[in-house]
C-alpha positions as CSV (number, residue, x, y, z in Angstrom):
1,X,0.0,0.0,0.0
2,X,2.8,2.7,0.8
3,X,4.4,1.8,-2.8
4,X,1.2,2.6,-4.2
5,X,1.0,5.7,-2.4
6,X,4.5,7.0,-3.1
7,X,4.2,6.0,-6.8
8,X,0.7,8.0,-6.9
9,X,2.4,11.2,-5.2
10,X,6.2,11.1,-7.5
11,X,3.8,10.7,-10.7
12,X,1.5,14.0,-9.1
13,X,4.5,15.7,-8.5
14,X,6.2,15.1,-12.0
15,X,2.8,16.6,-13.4
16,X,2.6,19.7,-11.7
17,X,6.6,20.3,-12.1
18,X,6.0,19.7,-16.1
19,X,3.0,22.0,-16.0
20,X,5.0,24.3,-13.7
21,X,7.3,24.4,-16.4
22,X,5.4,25.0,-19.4
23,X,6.4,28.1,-21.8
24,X,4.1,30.5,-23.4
25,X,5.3,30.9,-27.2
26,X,4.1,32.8,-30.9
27,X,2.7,29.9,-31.3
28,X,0.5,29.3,-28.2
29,X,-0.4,32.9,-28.4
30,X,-1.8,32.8,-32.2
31,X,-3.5,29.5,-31.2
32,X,-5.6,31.0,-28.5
33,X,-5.7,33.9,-30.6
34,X,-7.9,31.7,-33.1
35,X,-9.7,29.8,-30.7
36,X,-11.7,32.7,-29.6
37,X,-10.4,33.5,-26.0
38,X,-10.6,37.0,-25.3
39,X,-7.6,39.4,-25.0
40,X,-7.8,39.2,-21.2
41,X,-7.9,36.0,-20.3
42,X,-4.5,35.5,-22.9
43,X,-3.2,38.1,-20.9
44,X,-3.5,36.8,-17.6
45,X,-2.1,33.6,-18.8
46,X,1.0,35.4,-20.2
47,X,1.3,37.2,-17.0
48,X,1.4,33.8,-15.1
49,X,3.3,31.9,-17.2
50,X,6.8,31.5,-18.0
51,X,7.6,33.2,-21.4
52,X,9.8,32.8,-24.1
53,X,8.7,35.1,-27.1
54,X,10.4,36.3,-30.2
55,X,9.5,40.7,-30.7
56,X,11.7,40.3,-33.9
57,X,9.6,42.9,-36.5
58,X,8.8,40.0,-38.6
59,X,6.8,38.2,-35.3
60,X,5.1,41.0,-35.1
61,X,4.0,41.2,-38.5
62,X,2.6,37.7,-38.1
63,X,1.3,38.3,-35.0
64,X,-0.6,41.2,-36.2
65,X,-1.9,38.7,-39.4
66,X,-3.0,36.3,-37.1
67,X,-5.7,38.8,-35.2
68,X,-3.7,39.6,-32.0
69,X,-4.2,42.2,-30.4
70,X,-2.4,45.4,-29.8
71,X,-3.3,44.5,-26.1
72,X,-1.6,41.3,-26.2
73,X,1.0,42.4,-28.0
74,X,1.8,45.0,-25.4
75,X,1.8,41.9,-22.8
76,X,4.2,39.8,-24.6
77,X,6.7,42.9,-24.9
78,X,6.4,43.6,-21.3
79,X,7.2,39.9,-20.5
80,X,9.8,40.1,-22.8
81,X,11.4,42.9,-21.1
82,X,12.2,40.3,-18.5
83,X,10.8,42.7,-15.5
84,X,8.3,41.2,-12.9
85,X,4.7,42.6,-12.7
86,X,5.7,44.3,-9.3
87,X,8.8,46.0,-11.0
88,X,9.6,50.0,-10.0
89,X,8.7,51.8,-7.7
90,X,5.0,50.9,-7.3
91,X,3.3,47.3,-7.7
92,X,0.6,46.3,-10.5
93,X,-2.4,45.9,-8.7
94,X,-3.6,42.2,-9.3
95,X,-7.4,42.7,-8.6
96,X,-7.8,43.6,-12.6
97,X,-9.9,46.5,-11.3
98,X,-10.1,48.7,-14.8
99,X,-10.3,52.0,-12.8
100,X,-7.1,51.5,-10.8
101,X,-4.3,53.4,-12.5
102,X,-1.8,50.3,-11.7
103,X,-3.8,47.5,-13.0
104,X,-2.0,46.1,-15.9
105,X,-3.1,47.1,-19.3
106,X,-2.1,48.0,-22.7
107,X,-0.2,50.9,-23.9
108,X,-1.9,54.0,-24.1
109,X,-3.1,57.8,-22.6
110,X,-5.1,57.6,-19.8
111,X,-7.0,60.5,-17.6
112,X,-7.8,59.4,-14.1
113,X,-10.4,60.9,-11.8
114,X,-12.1,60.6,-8.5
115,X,-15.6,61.7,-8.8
116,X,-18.1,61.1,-5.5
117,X,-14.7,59.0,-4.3
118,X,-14.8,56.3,-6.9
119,X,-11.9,56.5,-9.3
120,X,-12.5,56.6,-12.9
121,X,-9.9,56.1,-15.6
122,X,-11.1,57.5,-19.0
123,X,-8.5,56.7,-22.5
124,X,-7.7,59.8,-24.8
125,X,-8.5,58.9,-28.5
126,X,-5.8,60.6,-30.8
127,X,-6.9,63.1,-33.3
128,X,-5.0,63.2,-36.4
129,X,-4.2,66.7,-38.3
130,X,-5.2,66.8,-41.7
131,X,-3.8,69.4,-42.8
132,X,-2.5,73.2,-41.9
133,X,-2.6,76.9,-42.8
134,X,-0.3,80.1,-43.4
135,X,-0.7,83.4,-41.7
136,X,0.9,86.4,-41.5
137,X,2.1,86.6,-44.7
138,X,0.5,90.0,-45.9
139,X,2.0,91.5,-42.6
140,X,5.4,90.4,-43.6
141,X,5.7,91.5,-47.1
142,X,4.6,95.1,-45.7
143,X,7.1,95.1,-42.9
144,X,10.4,97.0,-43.0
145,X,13.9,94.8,-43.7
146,X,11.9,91.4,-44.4
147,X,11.8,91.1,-40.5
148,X,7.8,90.1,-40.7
149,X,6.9,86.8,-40.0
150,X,5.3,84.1,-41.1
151,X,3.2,81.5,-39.4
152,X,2.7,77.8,-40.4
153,X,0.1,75.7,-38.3
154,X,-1.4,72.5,-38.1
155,X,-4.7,72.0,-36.8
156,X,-7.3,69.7,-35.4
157,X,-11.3,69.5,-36.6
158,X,-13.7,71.3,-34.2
159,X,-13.7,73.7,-32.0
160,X,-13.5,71.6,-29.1
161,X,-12.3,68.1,-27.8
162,X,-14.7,65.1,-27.3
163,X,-13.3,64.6,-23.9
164,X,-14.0,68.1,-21.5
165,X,-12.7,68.4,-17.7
166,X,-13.5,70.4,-15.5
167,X,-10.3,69.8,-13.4
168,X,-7.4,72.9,-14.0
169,X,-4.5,70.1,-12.8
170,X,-5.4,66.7,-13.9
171,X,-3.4,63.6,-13.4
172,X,-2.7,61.2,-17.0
173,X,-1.3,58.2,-16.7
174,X,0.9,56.8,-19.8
175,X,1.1,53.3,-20.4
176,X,4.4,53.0,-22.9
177,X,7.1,50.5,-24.3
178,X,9.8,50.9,-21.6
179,X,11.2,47.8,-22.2
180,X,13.1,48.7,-25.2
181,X,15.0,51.6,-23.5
182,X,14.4,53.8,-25.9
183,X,15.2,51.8,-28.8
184,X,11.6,50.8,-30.2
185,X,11.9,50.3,-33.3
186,X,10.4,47.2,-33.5
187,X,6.7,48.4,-31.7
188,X,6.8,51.6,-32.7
189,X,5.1,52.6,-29.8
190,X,6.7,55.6,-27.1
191,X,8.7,54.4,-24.5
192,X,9.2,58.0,-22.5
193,X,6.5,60.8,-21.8
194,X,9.6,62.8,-23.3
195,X,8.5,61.8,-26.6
196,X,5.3,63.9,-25.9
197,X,4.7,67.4,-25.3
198,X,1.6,69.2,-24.0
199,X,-0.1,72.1,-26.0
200,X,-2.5,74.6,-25.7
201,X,-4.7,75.2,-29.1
202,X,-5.5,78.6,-30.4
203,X,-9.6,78.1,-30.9
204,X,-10.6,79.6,-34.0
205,X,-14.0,78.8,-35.3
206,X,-14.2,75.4,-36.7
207,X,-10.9,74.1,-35.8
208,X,-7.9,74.1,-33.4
209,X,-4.6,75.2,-34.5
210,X,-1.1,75.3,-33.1
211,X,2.1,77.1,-34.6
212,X,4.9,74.8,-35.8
213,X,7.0,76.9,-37.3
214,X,7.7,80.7,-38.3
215,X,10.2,82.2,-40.9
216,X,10.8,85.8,-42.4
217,X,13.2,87.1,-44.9
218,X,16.4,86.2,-43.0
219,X,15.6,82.7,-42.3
220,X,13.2,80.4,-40.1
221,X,12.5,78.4,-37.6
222,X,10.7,74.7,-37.3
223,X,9.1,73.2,-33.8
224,X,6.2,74.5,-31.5
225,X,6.2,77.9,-30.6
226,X,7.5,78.0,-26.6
227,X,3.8,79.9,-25.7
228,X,2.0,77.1,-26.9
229,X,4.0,74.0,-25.0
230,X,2.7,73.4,-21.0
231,X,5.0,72.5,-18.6
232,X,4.4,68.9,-17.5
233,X,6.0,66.8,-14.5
234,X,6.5,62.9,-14.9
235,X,7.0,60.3,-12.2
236,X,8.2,56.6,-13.4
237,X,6.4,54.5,-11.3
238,X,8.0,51.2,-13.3
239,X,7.0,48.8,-15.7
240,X,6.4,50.9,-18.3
241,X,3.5,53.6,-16.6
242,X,4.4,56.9,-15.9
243,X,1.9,59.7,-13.6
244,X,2.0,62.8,-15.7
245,X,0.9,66.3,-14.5
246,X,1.2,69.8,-15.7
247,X,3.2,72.3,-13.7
248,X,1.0,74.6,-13.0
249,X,-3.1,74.9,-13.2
250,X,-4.3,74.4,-16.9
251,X,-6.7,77.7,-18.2
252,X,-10.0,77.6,-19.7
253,X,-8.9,75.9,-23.2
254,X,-8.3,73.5,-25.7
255,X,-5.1,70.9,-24.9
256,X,-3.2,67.8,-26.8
257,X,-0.6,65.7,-25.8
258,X,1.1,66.0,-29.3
259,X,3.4,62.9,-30.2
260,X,6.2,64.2,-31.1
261,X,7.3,63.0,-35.6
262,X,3.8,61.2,-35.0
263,X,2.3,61.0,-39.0
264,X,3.5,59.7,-42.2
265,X,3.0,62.1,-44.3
266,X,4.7,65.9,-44.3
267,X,5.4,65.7,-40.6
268,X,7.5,68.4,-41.7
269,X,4.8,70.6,-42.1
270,X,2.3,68.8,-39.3
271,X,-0.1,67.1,-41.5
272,X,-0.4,63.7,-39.8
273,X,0.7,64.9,-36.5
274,X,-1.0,62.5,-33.7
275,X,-2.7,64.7,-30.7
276,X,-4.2,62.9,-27.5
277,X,-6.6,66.2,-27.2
278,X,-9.1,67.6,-24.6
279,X,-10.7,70.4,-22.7
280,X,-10.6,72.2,-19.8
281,X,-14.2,74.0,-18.9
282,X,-13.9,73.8,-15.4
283,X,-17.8,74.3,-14.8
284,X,-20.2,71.7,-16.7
């Protein structure tokens, strides 16, 4: 009877040492992809399993082929990265609750709130500039020694942002590629809140515009004009999030976090330029 008994525990204990062991892959990833499951349960299971994945540019292109999400994606690069779920200065909250800033998710721009005490996290949705506009020129061929300027600015549709606050210093959390040190060429995606920088829109009546450049006679210069960029403070609280807030109290306005060479086509000129926009009213 005790041979029976130890040769029932060794063979339970070989099983849960094999299934202990067992490696999340491209492979097991696509497959669970195709069987349906949904982004969050793959997730979890990448988050408490051991790993092994290949981030090469060409995995990602079949990854992408094969219906996986930019979600999952995002998990498979942080496991990659090699740093625990409790790395940094703060711990990933486990509880999966989708309104605590440190529950893991995927990369993106998020506004958190506390509204009656229950916190709210709210995603920005980029708005893309389609195109831009010249001013100033009239002024400068009238002025004295070609020292008039001229303007060039990309704008946004509409007056105002989808998403309005009310509070003048909000809290954003960023949810980026940290894991490739800088070096993402393979994602794509920002791994620094240095990559972005906040602006405040000029409102003009069907649209919001921001100066990128200005030039006269004597020559010109390209980049945001310093009265338009808002001083912002970033802590790294690890793993790839980062708590963003402005130096000082926003004003009544219009405001993007504008991804800095975001577009494809005449960035140099900000058509294509990516802004995570919104609004400040301060009363509803």
């Amino acid at each position: 009877m005790k041979k029976v008994v130890s040769i029932l525990v060794l063979t339970l204990t070989m099983s849960f040492g094999a299934f202990a062991q067992e490696t999340m892959t491209n492979d097991e990833v696509i497959s669970l992809t195709k069987a349906g499951l949904a982004g969050s349960i793959i997730i979890g299971k990448i988050n408490s399993s051991a790993t092994n994945f290949d981030m090469s540019t060409d995995a990602l292109i079949k990854l992408k082929q094969a219906g996986v999400s930019d979600e999952v994606v995002g998990a498979m690069l942080a496991a990659k990265s090699g740093k625990p779920v409790g790395g940094g200065s703060a711990a990933m909250a486990s509880n999966g609750d989708p309104n605590d800033p440190m529950t893991k998710r995927g990369f993106g721009v998020y506004l958190y709130q506390e509204i009656d005490g229950k916190k709210k996290m709210t995603q920005l949705q980029p708005s893309m500039s389609g195109q831009n506009r010249t001013g100033g020129a009239f002024t400068a061929s009238i002025t004295p020694f070609g020292l008039g300027k001229v303007k060039t600015k990309t704008n946004l549709p509409g007056r105002n942002a989808t998403l309005q606050i009310q509070e003048t210093s909000p809290v954003f959390y960023f949810y980026l590629d940290a894991s490739s040190g800088g070096l993402n060429t393979s994602s794509g995606i920002p791994s620094s809140p240095n990559e972005f920088t906040l602006v405040r829109f000029n409102q003009r009546s069907d649209n919001r515009e921001v100066t990128i450049a200005k030039s006269n006679s004597w020559g010109g210069k390209g980049g945001l004009s310093d009265e338009y960029v808002v001083g912002l403070k970033s802590e790294d609280l690890g793993n790839g999030v980062f708590k963003i807030t402005p130096t000082a109290p926003l004003k009544k306005g219009e405001y993007g976090f504008y991804l800095l060479n975001s577009g494809n086509a005449n960035t140099a000129a900000g058509v294509g330029s990516k802004f995570f926009d919104f609004g400040v009213m301060m009363t509803p």
